[in-house]
C-alpha positions as a Python dict, from the first residue, in 0.01 Angstrom:
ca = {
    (1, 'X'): (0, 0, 0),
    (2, 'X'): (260, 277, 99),
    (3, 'X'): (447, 202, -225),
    (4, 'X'): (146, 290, -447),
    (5, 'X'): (108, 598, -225),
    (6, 'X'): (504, 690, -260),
    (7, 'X'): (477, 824, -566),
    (8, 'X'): (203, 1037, -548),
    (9, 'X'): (443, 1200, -209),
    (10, 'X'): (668, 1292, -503),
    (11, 'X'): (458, 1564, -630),
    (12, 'X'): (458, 1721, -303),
    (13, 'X'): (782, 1859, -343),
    (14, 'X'): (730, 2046, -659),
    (15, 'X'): (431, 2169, -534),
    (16, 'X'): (606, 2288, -167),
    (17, 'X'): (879, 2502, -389),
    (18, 'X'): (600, 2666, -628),
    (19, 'X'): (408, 2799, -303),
    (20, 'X'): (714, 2899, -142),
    (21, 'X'): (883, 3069, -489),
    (22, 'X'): (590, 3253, -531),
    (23, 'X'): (509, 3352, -138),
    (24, 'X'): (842, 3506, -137),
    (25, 'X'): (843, 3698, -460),
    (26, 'X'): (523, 3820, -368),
    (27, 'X'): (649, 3976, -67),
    (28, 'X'): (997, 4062, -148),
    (29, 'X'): (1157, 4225, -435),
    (30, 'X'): (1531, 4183, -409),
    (31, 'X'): (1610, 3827, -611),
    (32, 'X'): (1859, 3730, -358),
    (33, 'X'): (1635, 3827, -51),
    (34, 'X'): (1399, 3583, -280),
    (35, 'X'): (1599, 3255, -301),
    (36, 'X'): (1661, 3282, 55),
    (37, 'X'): (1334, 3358, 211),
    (38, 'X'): (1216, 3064, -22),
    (39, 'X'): (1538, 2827, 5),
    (40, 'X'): (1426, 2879, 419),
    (41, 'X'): (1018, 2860, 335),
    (42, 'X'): (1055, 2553, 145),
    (43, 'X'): (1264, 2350, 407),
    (44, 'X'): (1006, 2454, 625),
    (45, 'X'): (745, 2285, 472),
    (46, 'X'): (864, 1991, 399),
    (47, 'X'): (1012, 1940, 762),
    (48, 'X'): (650, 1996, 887),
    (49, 'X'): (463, 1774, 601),
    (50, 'X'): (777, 1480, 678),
    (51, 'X'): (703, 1582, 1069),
    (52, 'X'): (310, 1497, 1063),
    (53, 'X'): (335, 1184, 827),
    (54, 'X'): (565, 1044, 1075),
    (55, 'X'): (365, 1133, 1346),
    (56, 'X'): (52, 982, 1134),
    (57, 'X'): (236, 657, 1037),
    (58, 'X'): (345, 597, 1393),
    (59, 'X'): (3, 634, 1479),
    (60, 'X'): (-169, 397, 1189),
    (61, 'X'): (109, 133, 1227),
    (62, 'X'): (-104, -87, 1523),
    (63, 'X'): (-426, 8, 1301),
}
């Protein structure tokens, strides 16, 4: 089951740098002020989305 599932998680990614790229260069103008704020926005993401699927998966594994 959690392969099937794997490679749907793959788009997740692309979609986590899209939101971030274009938070940041809605808010900022400067490209290097940009990259950063999105480099930083984008780790922060996926370090919460990786954060609650672990937290969900420990959960579901005695399901």
């Amino acid at each position: 089951m959690l392969l099937g599932v794997q490679n749907v998680l793959w788009y997740l990614l692309p979609l986590a740098l899209a939101i971030s790229l274009v938070y940041s260069a809605s808010r900022f103008e400067l490209p290097e002020r940009i990259l950063n704020r999105a480099t930083r926005l984008f780790l922060q993401i996926v370090l919460f989305m990786g954060t609650i699927f672990a937290i969900l998966f420990v959960l579901s594994d005695g399901l």
